[in-house]
N, C-alpha and C positions, 0 to 999 in steps of 0.2 A: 719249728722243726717240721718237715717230712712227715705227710704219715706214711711216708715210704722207708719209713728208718731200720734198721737193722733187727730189733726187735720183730718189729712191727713185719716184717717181712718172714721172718723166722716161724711167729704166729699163721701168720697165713700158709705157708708150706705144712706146719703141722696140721690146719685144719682142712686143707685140701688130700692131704694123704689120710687122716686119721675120722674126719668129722666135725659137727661141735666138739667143743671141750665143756665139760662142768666145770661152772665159776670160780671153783677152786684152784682145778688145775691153771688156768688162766693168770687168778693170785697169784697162786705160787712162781711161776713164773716171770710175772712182773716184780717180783720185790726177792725173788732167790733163787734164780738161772745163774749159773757159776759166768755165764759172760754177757749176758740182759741184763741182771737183775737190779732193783732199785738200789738194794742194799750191798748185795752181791759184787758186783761190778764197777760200783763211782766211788765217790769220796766218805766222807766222817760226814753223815749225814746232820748230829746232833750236833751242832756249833754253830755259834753266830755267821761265818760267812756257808752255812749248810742249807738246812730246808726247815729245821724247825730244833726248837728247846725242850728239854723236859726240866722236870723239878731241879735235878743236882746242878744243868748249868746254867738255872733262874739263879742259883745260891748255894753254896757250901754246905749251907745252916741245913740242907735236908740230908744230904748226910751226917751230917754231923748229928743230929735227932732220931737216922736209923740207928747209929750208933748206940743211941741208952735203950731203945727197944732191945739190941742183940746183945748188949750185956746182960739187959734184966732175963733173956731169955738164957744163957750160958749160966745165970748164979742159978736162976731158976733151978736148974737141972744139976746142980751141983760141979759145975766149972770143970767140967770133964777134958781130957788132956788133948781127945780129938775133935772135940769141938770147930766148928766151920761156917763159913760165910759162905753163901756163893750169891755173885751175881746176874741174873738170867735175862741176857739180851742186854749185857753191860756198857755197849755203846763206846763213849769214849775213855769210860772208866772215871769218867768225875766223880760219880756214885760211890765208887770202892774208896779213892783216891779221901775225899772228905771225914768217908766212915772209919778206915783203919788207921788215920791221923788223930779221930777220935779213940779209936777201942783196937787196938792191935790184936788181930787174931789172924788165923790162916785161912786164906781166900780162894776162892773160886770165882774162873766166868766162863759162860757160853755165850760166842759170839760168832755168827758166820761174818761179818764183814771183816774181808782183809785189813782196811783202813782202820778200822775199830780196832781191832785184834792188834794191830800196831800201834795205835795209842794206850790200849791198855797194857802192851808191854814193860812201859816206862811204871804202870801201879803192882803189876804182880809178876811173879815168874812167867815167862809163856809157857812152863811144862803145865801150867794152872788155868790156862787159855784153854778151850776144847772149845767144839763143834756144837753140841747138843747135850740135850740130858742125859742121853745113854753112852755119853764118854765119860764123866764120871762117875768116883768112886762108889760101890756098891755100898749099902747101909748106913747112911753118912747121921753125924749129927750135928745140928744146927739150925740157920736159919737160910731159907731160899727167898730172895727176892727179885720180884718180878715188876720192873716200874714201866709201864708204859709198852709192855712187851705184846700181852694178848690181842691187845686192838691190830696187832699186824698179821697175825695168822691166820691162813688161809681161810676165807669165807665159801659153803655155798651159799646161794640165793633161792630164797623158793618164795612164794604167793599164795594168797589164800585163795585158794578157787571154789565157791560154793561150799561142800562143808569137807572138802581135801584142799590140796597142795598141787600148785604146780613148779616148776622148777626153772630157772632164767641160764640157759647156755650160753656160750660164746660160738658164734657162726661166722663166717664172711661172705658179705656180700658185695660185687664189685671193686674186689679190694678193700675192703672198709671192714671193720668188726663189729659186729651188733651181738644186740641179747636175743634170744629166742626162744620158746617156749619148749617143753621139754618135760616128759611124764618126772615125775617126783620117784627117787629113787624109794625104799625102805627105808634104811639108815636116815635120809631127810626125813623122810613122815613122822618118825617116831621122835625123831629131837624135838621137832614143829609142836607135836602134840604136847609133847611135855612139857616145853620149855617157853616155846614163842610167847605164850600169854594171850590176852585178848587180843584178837587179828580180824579188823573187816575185810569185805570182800574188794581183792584186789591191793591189800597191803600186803609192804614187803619185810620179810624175815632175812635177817645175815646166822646164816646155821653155822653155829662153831663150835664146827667138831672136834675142830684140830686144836682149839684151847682147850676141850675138855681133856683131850687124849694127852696133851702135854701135864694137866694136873694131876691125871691121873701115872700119870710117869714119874713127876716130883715126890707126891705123895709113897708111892711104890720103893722107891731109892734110901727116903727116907726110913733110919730107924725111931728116931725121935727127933722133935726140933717142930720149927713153924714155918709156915708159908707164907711170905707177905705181898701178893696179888698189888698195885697200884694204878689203874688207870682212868679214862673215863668211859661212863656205862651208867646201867643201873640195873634194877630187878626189873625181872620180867613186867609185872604190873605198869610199874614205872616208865617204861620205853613204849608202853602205848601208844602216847598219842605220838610217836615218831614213826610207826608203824604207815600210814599211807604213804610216804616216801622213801622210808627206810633212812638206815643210818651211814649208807656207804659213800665214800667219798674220798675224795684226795687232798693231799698236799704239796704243794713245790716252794721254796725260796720262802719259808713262813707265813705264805697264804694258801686258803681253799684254791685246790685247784680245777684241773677241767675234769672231764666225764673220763670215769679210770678208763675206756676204753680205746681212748682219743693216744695218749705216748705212754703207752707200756713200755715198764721202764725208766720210765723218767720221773715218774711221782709215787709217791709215798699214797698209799694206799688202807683206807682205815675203816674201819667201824668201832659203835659205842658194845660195848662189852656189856652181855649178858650176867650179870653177876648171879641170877637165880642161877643156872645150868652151874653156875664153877661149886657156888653153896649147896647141890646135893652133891654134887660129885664127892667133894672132902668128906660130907657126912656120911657116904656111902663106904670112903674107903678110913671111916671110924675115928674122921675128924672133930674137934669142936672147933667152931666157926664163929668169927664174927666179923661182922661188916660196916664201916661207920666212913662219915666222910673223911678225906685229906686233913681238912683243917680238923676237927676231931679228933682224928689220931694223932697228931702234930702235937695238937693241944695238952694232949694226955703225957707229950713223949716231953712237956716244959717250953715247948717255942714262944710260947704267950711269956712267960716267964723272960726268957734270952731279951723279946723283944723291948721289953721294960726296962734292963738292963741297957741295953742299946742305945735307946729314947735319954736315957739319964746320962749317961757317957758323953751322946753327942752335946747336950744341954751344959755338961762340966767342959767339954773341948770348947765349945763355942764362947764361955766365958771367958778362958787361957789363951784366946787366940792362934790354937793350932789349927788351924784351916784347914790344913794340907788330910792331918787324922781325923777329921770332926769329917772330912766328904767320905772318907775309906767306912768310917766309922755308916754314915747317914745311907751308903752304896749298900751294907750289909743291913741297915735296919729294913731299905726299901724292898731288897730281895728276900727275905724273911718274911717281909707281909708280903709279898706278892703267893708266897706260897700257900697263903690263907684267905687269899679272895674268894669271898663264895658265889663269885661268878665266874670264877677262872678255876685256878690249880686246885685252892679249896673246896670245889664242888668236887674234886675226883671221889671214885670209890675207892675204897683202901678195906680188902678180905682176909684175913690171919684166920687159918686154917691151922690147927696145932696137932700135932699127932702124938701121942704118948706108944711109950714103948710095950705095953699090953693093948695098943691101938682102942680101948676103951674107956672114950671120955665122954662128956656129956657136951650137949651144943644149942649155942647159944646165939640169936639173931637183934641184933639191935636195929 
């Protein structure tokens, strides 16, 4: 492609009338301009002929597993009559679709892609489809799930310079977009300081404010229920040694892709998630918290168990000669472990934030 592409051209006029742009506005752009954007503008991003997978279309079995989590969370609470699901950044609805075949309840999704939004109409009403957090219901109770969501929302960039911050804009040059250096606004310094963690000189920080601000929205919405966070990231401490190159990067067609500043637009745009900055936010807004990996929670939710069962099945098909069941059978065993790799799916973080209805509970970090 072009880097004369339509995007790419659009960027450019705005930052010939306007300036740089901070890295954010730039994100946001590339992945949700009502006629650029990654997600905004092209197809069902999450499917096999897309750009990339997540848990629900590695396998069924993960929803089918949030599913005993949102039950235990509904008896929990004594099975209240408006009890709710929502999906947050539900994609093609795989997620919803596996869950409520296990545990029938009434659903929720927020979704800006049109493509998405029409496949999820085939899992839930579209009067249940909305835009964002603040289209839905006020005071809700239930559980919010977030798989794979916050690594998309807009990043700044800032760098450690000496014992402050400087901050990476978007400029053009010759037609071309480059990064450029850029005083550190406030709102940067102060995330930096709190949250970045250990940072040498000339390492890079993805400042995510706009995940925090989204938690802080769910949480707020919320009268009682859980938050279940899923992506990849880690704690501040932990993203250290990623820290000299930073964690931002792209995606196209299920591989890394090129430098996000090359087709804006055309690539999926990502960083690894801060999960310290999400774990105060919840505690701040009188959460109990807790953090453990994919396989972990998985584990806890019975998949180890499913899988066993599986393993035995195919082992009784293969002796009966049904071939045909013994491969549907061995398809679901493979994608159930694949969601337990602990170098793949199974290394994601998975954060359940629970809010009670006197919002005071006590919290807890594994």
């Amino acid at each position: 492609m072009s880097p004369m592409s339509a995007p790419h051209e659009s960027l450019l006029r705005r930052i010939r009338e306007s300036g740089p742009l901070p890295f954010e506005q730039f994100h946001a752009f590339a992945l949700y301009d009502p006629e650029h954007g990654f997600f905004t503008a092209g197809p069902l991003r999450s499917a096999e002929a897309g750009d990339f997978l997540t848990s629900p279309e590695v396998s069924p079995v993960f929803g089918a597993s949030l599913a005993g989590f949102v039950r235990a969370e509904r008896r929990r609470r004594g099975d209240p009559d408006d009890f709710v699901v929502v999906d947050a950044g539900a994609g093609s609805g795989s997620l919803l679709r596996s869950l409520l075949e296990a545990e029938p309840v009434t659903a929720w999704a927020t979704e800006v892609s049109p493509a998405a939004r029409k496949s999820l109409a085939s899992v839930i009403p579209e009067a249940r489809i909305v835009g964002s957090i603040s289209d839905l219901p006020q005071h809700l109770t239930g559980v919010v799930i977030a798989n794979e969501l916050l690594d998309n929302l807009p990043v700044a960039l800032a760098v450690r310079s000496g014992d402050g911050w400087e901050e990476r804009w978007v400029a053009a040059t010759s037609g071309r977009l480059e990064l450029v250096a850029a005083p550190a606004r406030e709102v940067v310094m102060e995330w930096c300081e709190e949250f970045a963690g250990p940072v040498a000189e000339g390492g890079l920080v993805e400042v995510q404010l706009a995940a925090c601000d989204w938690l802080g929205a769910v949480v707020d919405r919320l009268s009682a229920g859980a938050v279940v966070a899923i992506d990849y990231g880690d704690t501040a401490g932990r993203l250290a040694s990623r820290r000299p190159q930073g964690t931002l990067r792209t995606y196209r067609s299920h591989h890394l892709g090129p430098d996000p500043l090359e087709y804006p637009g055309e690539t999926d745009i990502t960083v690894d998630v801060n999960f310290t900055a999400l774990l105060t936010i919840a505690r701040r807004a009188g959460c109990g918290v807790d953090l453990v990996s994919q396989e972990e929670f998985l584990t806890g939710l019975g998949l180890r168990d499913r899988l066993r069962e599986l393993r035995y099945r195919e082992l009784e098909l293969a002796g009966s000669g049904e071939e045909l069941r013994r491969l549907q059978v061995r398809s679901e065993r493979i994608g159930a472990e694949t969601l337990l790799h602990p170098r793949g799916l199974g290394d994601f973080r998975v954060m359940v934030a629970r809010k009670e209805p006197d919002a005071a509970t006590a919290t807890s970090e594994r």
